[in-house]
One Martini backbone bead per residue (centre of mass of N, CA, C, O) as a GRO file, in nm:
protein
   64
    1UNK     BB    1   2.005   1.747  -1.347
    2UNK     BB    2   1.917   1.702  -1.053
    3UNK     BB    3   2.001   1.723  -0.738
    4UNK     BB    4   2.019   1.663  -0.416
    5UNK     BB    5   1.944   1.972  -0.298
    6UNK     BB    6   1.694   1.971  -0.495
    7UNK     BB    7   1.525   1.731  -0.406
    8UNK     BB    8   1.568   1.772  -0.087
    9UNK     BB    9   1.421   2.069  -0.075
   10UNK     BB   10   1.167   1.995  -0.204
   11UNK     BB   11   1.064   1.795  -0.002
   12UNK     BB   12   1.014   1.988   0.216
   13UNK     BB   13   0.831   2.187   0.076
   14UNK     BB   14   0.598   1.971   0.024
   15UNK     BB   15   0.547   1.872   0.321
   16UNK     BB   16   0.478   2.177   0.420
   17UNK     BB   17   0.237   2.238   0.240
   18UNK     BB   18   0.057   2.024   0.345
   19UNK     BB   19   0.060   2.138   0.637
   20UNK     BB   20  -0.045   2.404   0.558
   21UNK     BB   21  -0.281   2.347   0.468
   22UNK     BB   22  -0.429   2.206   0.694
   23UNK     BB   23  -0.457   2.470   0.860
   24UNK     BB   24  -0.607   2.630   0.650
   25UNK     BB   25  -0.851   2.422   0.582
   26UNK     BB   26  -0.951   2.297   0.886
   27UNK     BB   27  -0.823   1.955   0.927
   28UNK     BB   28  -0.806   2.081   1.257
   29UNK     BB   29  -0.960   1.974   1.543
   30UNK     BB   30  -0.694   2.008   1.784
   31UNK     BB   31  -0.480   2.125   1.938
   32UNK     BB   32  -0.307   1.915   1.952
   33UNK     BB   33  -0.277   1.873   1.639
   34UNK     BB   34  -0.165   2.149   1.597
   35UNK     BB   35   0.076   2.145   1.730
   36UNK     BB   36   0.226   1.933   1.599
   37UNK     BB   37   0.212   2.079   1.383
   38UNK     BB   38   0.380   2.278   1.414
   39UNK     BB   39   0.630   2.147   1.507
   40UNK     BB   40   0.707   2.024   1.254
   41UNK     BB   41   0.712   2.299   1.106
   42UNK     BB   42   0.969   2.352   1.290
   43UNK     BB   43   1.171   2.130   1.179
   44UNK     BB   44   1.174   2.168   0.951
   45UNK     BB   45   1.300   2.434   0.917
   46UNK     BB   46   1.592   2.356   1.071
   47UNK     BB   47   1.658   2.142   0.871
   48UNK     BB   48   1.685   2.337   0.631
   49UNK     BB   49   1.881   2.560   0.843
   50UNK     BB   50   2.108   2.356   0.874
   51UNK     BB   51   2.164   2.204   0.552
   52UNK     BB   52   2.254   2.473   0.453
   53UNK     BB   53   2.490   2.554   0.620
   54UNK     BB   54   2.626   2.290   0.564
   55UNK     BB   55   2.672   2.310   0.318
   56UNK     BB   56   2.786   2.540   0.255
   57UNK     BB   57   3.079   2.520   0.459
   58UNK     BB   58   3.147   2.263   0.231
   59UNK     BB   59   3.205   2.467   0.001
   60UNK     BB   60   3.397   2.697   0.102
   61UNK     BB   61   3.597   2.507   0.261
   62UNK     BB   62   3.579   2.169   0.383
   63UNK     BB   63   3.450   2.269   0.644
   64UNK     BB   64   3.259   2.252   0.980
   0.00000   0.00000   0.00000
């Protein structure tokens, strides 16, 4: 059975590789819509390494 930490990291590994497709296919038309793809996925990035930051350290010691 898959655990919350499987689930929801995958959920985010889905959601960037969507948006690295649509940057690679060619289907962000302005400048404007490309920083924002970028942006997106510069916040999964952090939020996904605030995330596993956040369960080992409550994983090891049991405080943040």
């Amino acid at each position: 059975m898959p655990t919350f930490d499987n689930v929801f990291l995958a959920a985010i590994d889905q959601i960037r590789q969507s948006h690295r497709e649509a940057l690679i296919g060619g289907s962000i038309k302005t400048m404007e819509d490309y920083k924002k793809i970028c942006g997106y996925l510069m916040g999964l990035d952090a939020a996904e390494t605030e995330y596993k930051r956040l369960t080992s350290a409550v994983e090891e010691n049991d405080s943040l």
